[in-house]
TORKENU-624223 format. One record per residue (C-alpha): residue number from 1; residue in one letter; x, z, y. Coordinates in nm, 2 decimals. Layout:
<r num="NUM" residu="A" u="X" w="Z" v="Y"/>
...
***
This chain:
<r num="1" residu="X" u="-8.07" w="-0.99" v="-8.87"/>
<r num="2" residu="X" u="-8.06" w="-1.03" v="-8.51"/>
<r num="3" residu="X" u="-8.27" w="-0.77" v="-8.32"/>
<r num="4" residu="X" u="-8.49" w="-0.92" v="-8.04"/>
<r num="5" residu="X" u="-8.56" w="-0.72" v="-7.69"/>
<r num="6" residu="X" u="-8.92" w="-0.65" v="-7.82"/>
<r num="7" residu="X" u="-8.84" w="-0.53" v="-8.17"/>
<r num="8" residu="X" u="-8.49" w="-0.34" v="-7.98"/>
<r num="9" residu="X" u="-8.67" w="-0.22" v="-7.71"/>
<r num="10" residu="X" u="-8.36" w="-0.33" v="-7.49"/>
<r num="11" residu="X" u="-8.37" w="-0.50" v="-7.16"/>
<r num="12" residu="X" u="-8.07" w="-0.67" v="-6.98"/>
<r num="13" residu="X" u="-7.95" w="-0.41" v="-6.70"/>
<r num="14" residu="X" u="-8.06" w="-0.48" v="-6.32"/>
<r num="15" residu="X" u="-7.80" w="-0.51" v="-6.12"/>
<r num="16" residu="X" u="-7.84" w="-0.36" v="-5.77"/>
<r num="17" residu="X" u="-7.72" w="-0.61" v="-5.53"/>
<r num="18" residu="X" u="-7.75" w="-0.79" v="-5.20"/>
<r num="19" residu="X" u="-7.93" w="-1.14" v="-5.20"/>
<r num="20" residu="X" u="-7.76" w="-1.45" v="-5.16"/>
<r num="21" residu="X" u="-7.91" w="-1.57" v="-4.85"/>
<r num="22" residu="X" u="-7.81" w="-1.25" v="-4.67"/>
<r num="23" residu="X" u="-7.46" w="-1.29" v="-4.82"/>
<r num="24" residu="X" u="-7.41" w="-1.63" v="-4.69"/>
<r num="25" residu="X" u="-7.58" w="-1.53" v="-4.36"/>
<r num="26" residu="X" u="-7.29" w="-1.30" v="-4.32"/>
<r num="27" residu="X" u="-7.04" w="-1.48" v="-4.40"/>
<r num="28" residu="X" u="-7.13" w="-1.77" v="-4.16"/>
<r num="29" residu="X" u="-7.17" w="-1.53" v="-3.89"/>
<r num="30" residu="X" u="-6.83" w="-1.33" v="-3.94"/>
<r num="31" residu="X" u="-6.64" w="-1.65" v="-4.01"/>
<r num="32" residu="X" u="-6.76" w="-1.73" v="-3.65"/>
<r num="33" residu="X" u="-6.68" w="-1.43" v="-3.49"/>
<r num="34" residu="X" u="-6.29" w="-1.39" v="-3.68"/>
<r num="35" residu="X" u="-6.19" w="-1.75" v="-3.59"/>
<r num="36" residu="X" u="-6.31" w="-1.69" v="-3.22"/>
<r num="37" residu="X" u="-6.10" w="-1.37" v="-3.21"/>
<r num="38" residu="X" u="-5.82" w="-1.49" v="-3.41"/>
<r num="39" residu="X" u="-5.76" w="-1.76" v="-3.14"/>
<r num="40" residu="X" u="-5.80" w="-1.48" v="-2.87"/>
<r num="41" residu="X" u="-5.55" w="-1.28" v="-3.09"/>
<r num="42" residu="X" u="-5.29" w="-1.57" v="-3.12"/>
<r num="43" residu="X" u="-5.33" w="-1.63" v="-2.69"/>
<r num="44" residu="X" u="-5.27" w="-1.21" v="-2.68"/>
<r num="45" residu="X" u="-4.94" w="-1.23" v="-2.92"/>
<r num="46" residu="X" u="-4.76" w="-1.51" v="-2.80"/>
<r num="47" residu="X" u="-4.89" w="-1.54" v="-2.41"/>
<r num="48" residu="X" u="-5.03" w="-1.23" v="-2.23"/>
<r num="49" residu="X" u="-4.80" w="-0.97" v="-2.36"/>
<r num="50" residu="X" u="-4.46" w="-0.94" v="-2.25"/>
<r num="51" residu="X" u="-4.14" w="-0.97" v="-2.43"/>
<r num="52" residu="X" u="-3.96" w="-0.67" v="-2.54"/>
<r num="53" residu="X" u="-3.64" w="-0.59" v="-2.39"/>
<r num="54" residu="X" u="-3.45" w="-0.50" v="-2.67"/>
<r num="55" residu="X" u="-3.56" w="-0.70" v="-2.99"/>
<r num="56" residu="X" u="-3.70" w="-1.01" v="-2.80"/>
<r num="57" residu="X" u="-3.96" w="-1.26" v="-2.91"/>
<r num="58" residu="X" u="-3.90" w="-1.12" v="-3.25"/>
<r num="59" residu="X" u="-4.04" w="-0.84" v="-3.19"/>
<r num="60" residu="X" u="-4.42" w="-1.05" v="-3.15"/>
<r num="61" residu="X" u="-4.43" w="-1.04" v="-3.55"/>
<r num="62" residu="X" u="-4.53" w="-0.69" v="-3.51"/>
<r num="63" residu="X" u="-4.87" w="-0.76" v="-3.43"/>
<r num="64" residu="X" u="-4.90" w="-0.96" v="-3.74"/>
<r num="65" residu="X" u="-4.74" w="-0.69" v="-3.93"/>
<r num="66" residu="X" u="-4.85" w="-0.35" v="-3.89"/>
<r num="67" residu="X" u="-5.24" w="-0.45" v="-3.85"/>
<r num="68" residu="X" u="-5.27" w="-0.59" v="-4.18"/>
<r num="69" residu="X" u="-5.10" w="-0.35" v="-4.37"/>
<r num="70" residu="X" u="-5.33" w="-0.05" v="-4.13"/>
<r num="71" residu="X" u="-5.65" w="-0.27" v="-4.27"/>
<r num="72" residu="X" u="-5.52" w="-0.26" v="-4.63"/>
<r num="73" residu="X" u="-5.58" w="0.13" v="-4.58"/>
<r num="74" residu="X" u="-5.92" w="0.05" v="-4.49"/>
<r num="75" residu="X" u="-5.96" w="-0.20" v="-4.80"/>
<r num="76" residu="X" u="-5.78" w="0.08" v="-5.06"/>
<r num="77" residu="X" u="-6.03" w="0.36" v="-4.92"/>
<r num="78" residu="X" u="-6.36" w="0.12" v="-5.00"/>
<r num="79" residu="X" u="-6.18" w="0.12" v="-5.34"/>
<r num="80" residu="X" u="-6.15" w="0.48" v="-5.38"/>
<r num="81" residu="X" u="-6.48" w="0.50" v="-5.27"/>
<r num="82" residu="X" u="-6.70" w="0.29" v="-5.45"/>
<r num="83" residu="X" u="-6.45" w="0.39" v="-5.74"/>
<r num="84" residu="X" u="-6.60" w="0.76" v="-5.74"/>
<r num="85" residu="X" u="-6.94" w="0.60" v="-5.66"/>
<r num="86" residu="X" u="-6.94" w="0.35" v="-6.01"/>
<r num="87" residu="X" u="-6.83" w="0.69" v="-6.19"/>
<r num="88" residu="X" u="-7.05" w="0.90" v="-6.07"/>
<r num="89" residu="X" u="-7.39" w="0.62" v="-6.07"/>
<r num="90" residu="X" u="-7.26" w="0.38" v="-6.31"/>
<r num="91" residu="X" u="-7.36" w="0.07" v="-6.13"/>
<r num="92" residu="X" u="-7.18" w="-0.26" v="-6.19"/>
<r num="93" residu="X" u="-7.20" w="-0.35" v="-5.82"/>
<r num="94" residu="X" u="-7.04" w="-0.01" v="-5.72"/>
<r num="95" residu="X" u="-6.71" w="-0.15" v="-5.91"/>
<r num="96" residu="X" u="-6.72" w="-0.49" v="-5.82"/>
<r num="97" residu="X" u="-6.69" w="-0.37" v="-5.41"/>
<r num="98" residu="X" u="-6.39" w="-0.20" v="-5.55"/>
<r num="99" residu="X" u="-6.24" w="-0.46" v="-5.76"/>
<r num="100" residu="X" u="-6.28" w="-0.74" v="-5.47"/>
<r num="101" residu="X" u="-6.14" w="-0.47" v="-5.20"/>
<r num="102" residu="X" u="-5.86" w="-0.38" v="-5.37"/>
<r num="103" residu="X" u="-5.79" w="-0.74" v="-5.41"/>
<r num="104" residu="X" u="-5.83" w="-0.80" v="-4.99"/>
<r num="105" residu="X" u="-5.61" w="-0.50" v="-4.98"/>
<r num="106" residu="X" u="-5.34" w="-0.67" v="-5.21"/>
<r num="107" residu="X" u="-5.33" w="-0.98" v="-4.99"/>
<r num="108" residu="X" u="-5.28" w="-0.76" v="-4.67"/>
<r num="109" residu="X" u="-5.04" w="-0.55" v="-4.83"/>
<r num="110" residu="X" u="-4.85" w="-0.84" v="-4.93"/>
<r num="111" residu="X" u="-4.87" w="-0.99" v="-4.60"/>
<r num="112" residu="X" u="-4.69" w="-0.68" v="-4.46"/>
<r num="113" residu="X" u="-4.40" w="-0.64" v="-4.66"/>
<r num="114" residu="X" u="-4.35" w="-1.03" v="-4.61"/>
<r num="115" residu="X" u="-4.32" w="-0.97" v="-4.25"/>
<r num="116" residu="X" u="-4.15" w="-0.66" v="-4.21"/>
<r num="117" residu="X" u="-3.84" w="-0.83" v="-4.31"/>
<r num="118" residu="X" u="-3.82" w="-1.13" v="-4.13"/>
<r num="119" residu="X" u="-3.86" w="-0.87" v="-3.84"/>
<r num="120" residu="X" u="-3.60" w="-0.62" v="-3.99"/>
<r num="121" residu="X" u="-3.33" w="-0.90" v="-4.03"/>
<r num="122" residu="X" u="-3.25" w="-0.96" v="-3.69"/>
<r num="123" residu="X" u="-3.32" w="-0.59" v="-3.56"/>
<r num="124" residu="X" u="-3.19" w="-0.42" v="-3.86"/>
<r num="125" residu="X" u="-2.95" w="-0.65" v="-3.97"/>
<r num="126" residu="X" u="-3.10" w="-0.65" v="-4.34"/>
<r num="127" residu="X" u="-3.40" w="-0.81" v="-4.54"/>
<r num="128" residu="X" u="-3.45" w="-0.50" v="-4.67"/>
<r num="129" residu="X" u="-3.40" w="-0.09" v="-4.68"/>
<r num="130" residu="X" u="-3.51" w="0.14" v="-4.91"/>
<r num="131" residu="X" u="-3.69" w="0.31" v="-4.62"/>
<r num="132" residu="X" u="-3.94" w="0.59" v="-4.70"/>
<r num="133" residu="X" u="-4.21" w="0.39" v="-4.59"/>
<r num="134" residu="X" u="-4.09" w="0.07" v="-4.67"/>
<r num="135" residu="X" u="-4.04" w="0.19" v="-5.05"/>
<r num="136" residu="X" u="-4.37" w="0.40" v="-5.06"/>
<r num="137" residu="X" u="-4.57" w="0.06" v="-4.94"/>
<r num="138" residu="X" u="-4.39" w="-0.13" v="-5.23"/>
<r num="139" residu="X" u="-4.52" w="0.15" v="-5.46"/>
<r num="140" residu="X" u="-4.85" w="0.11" v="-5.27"/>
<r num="141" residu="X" u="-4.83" w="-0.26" v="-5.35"/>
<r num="142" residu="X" u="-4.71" w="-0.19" v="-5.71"/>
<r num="143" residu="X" u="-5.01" w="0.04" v="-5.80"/>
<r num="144" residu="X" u="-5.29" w="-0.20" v="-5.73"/>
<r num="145" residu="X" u="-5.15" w="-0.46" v="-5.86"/>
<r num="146" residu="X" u="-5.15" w="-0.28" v="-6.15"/>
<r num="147" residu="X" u="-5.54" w="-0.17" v="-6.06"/>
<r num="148" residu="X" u="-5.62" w="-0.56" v="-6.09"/>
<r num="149" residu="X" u="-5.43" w="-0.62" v="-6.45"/>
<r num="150" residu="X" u="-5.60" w="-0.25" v="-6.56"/>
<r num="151" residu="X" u="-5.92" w="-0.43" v="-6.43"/>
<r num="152" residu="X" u="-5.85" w="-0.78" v="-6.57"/>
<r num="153" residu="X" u="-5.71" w="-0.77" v="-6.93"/>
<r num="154" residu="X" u="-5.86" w="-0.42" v="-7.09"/>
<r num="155" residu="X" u="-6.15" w="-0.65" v="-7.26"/>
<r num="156" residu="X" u="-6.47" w="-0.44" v="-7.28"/>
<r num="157" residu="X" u="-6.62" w="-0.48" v="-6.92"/>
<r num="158" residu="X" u="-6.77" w="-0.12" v="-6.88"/>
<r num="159" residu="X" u="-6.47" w="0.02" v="-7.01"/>
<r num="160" residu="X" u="-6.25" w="-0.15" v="-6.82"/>
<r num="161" residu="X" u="-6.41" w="-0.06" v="-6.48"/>
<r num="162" residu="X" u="-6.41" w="0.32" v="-6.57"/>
<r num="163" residu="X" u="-6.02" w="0.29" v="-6.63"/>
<r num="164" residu="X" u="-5.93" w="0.10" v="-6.34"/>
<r num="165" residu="X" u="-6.17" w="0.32" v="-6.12"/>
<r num="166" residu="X" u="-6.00" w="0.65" v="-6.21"/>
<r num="167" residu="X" u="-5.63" w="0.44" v="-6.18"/>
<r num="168" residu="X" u="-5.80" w="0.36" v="-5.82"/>
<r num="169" residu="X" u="-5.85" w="0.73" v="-5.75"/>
<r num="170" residu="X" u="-5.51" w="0.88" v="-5.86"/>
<r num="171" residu="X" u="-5.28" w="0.57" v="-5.69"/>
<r num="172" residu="X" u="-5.52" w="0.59" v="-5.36"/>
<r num="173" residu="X" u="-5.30" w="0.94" v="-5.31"/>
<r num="174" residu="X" u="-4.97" w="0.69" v="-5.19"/>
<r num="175" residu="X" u="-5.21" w="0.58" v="-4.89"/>
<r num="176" residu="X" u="-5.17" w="0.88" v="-4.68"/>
<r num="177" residu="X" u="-4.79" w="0.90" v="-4.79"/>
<r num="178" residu="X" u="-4.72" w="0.53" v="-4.68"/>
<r num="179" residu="X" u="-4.91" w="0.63" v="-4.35"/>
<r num="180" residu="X" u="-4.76" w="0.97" v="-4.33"/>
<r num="181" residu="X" u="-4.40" w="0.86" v="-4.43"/>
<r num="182" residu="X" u="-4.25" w="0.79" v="-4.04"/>
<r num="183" residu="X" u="-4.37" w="1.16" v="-4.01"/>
<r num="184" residu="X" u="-4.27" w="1.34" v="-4.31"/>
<r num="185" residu="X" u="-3.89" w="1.16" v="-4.33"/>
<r num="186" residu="X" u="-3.61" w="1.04" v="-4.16"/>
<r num="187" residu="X" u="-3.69" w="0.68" v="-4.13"/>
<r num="188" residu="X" u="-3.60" w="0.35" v="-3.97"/>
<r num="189" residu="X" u="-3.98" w="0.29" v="-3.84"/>
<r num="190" residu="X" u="-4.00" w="0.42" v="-3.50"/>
<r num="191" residu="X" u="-4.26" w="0.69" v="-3.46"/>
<r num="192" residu="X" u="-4.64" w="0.60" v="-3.43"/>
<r num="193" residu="X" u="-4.69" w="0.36" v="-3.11"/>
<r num="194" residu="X" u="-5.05" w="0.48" v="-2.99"/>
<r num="195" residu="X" u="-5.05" w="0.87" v="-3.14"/>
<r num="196" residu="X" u="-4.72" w="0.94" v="-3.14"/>
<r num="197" residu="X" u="-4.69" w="1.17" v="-2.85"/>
<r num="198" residu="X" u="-4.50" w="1.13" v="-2.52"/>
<r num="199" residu="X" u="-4.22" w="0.86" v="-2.50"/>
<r num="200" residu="X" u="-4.38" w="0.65" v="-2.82"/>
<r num="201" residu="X" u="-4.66" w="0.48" v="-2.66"/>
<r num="202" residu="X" u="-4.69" w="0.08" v="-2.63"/>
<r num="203" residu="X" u="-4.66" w="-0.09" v="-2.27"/>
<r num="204" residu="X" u="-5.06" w="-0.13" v="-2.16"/>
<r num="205" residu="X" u="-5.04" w="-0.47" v="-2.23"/>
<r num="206" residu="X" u="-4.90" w="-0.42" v="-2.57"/>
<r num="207" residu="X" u="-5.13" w="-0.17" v="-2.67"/>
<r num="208" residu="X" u="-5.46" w="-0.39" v="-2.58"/>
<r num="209" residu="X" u="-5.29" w="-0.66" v="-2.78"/>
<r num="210" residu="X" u="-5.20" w="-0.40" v="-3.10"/>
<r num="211" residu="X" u="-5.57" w="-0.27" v="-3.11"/>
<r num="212" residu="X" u="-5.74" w="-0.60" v="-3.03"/>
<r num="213" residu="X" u="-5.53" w="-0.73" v="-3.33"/>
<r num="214" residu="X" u="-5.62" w="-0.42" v="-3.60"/>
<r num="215" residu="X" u="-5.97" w="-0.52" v="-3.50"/>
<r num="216" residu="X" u="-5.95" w="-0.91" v="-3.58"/>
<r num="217" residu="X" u="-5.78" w="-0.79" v="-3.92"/>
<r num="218" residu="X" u="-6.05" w="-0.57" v="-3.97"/>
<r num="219" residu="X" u="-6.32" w="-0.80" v="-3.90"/>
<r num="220" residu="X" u="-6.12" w="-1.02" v="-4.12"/>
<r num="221" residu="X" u="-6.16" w="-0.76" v="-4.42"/>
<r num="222" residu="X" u="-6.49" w="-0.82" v="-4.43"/>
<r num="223" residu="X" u="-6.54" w="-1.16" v="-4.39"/>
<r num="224" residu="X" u="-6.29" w="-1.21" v="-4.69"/>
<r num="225" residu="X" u="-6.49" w="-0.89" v="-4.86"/>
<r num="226" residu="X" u="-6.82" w="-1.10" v="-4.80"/>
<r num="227" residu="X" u="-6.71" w="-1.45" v="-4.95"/>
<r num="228" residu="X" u="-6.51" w="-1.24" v="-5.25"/>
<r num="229" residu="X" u="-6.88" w="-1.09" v="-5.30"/>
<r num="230" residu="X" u="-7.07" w="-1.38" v="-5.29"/>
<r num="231" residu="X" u="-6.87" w="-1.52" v="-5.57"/>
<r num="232" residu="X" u="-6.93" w="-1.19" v="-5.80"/>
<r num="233" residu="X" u="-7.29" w="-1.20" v="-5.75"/>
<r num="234" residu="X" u="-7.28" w="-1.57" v="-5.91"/>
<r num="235" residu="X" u="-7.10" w="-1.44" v="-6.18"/>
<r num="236" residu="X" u="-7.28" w="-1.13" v="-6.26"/>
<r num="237" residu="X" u="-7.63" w="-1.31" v="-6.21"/>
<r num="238" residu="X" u="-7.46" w="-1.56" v="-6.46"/>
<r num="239" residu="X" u="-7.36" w="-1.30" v="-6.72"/>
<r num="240" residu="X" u="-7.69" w="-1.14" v="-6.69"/>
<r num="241" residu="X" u="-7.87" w="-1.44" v="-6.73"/>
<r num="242" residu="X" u="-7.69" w="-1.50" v="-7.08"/>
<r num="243" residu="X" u="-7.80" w="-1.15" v="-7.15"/>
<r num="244" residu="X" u="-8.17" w="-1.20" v="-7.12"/>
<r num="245" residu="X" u="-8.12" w="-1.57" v="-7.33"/>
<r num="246" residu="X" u="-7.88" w="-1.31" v="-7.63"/>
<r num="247" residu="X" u="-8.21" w="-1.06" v="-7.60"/>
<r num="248" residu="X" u="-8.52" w="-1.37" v="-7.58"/>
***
């Protein structure tokens, strides 16, 4: 016999989440402001900052390197984040910030370790090096890709996001060994370029263009966070509207 929502007493859960129109809004202004900056960025890399001596013009790739993999920090923390959040307040919305971050995070993270060795070939002579941080990123990489698959193919939606949102908690602990790996062991990365103490710092010029670029990445994030977000609210407000036609 199937139960109705009046004879049940159920309702179709609310789902806590921005509206459309201010989802859109945002993504229309930050598109705006990332392909303005990207441009500035691309003048920054390849025209105002000088070449270095020693690697040459290969050496540019690094400001399309290390600021994405920095930002996929930023994406991975949002992920632990809102993971703990969805735990602790059970809110669908809570684990769908982390599910698209983690995703953005992939993509930078990807991005990174595609880059690092077309830089490392010429300068290190070899695609690749089973580096400390080099091989702690690839486990970085390895470990939300397996969040995604945890998140994807367990079946059972609620259970699925509480698994992949303590798998999110536990893996986010190879974030500050990735970062801290030039630090803790001997490693082909030099030492950090802007905190690094004396004799590690960028030339001026070099370290506008490094922080200006972490920022356009950044900024990126979010705009790719926003558009990623706009399509789960369709498809939640879709899922919830099936619910209230299974309980009518």
């Amino acid at each position: 016999m199937k139960n109705t929502a009046a004879q049940t007493g159920l309702r179709p859960p609310v789902i806590a989440m921005p509206s459309a129109a201010k989802l859109q809004r945002w993504s229309v202004i930050l598109g705006s402001v990332v392909a303005v900056l990207m441009i500035v960025n691309l003048y920054n890399v390849f025209v105002l900052v000088p070449t270095e001596k020693s690697m040459g013009i290969i050496q540019r790739i690094f400001y399309f390197h290390a600021p994405p993999l920095i930002t996929s920090f930023v994406a991975f923390t949002v992920t632990f984040v809102y993971s703990i959040l969805y735990l602790a307040k059970q809110r669908i919305w809570h684990d769908r910030i982390a599910n698209c971050a983690a995703e953005v995070g992939v993509l930078l993270t990807t991005t990174g370790l595609l880059t690092g060795p077309i830089w490392a070939r010429p300068v290190w002579n070899t695609w690749w090096s089973w580096d400390p941080r080099l091989t702690t990123t690839l486990v970085l990489w390895f470990i939300y890709i397996g969040y995604l698959m945890l998140r994807a193919y367990t079946g059972e939606e609620q259970r699925g996001a509480r698994f992949a949102a303590v798998f999110a908690i536990v893996g986010f602990v190879d974030v500050p060994i990735v970062y801290l790996a030039n630090r803790l062991w001997r490693t082909l990365h030099p030492q950090p370029v802007v905190f690094g103490g004396s004799g590690s710092g960028l030339e001026p010029t070099m370290r506008y263009a490094f922080i200006f670029s972490i920022v356009v990445f950044i900024l990126l994030f979010v705009f790719f966070m926003v558009m990623r977000l706009r399509v789960e609210r369709t498809r939640l407000e879709v899922d919830q509207l099936k619910r209230e036609i299974a309980f009518s």
